[in-house]
PAGU-890148 format. One record per residue (C-alpha): residue in three letters; x negated, y negated, z negated. Coordinates in steps of 0.5 Angstrom, whole numbers, plus 500, padded with zeros to 3 digits. Each point is the difference from the previous one (the first is absolute). Layout:
// PAGU-890148
ALAXYZ;...
//
This chain:
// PAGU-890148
UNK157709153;UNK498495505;UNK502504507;UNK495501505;UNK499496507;UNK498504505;UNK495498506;UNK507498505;UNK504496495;UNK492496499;UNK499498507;UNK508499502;UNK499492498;UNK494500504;UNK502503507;UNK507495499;UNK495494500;UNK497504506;UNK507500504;UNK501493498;UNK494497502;UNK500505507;UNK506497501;UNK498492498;UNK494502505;UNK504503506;UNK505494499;UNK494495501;UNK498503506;UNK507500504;UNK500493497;UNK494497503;UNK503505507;UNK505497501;UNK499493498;UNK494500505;UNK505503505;UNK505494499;UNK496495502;UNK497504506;UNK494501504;UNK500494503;UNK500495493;UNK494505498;UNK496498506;UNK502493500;UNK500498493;UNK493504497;UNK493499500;UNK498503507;UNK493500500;UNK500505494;UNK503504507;UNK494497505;UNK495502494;UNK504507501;UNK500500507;UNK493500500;UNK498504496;UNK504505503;UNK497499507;UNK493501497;UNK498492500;UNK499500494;UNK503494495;UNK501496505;UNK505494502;UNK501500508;UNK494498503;UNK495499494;UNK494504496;UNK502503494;UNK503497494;UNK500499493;UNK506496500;UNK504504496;UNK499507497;UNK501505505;UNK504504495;UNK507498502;UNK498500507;UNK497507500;UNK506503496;UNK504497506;UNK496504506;UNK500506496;UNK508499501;UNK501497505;UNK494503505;UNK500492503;UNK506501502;UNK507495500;UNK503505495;UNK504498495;UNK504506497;UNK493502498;UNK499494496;UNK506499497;UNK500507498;UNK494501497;UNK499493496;UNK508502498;UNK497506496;UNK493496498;UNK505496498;UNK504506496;UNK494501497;UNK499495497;UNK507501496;UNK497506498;UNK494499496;UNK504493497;UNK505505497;UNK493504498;UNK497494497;UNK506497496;UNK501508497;UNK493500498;UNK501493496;UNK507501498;UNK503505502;UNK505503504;UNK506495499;UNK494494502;UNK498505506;UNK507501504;UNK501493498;UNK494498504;UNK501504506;UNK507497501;UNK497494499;UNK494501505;UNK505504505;UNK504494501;UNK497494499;UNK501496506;UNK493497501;UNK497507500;UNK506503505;UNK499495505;UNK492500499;UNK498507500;UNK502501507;UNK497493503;UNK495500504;UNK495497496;
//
């Protein structure tokens, strides 16, 4: 006689792959923190695309998007920009930035794991959100102005 497997010994496996991944995401958060935080303020203003901030800050004072000065433009998509005034209110504030792209960033570790699962499977999943929290280009970028 095959014995029974009841509803908690079916779901173990899922809430272990749960656990894992919430860790590889909590992981991909601190990462992208701290990595941003090494590099400090000073090179997140000097070294990003700052009319990305100009754009913001002008949205957030009602001028619309706008560069200093100028009507209106279409220049770039206001999607960027938007997200910053939203964060930021226009103001110089980069802990905000950081840590909100830091966690869109997170994001992105997590629904890279839930796709690789859905085609391979867990291994493939937790696979790919190491992968995705650690890759160098996506720590140090996901917390770029830009």
């Amino acid at each position: 006689m095959v014995p029974m497997m009841s509803s908690s010994d079916m779901s173990a496996p899922a809430n272990e792959f749960y656990r894992k991944l919430l860790l590889i995401v909590f992981a991909a958060f601190a990462v992208r923190v701290a990595v941003r935080y090494y590099f400090d303020s000073e090179d997140f203003w000097a070294n990003s695309y700052s009319f990305f901030f100009e754009l913001a800050q002008n949205i957030a004072a009602g001028k619309g998007v706008a560069y200093a000065g100028s009507a209106p433009t279409s220049f770039r998509v206001p999607i960027y920009p938007i997200f910053l005034a939203i964060v930021t209110f226009g103001h110089k504030a980069f802990l905000p930035i950081v840590l909100s792209q830091s966690l869109i960033g997170a994001g992105t570790v997590f629904f890279a794991a839930l796709l690789a699962r859905e085609i391979f499977g867990n291994a493939a999943a937790i696979t790919a959100a190491i992968i995705t929290a650690l890759y160098p280009y996506y720590v140090v970028h996901d917390t770029a102005l830009q």
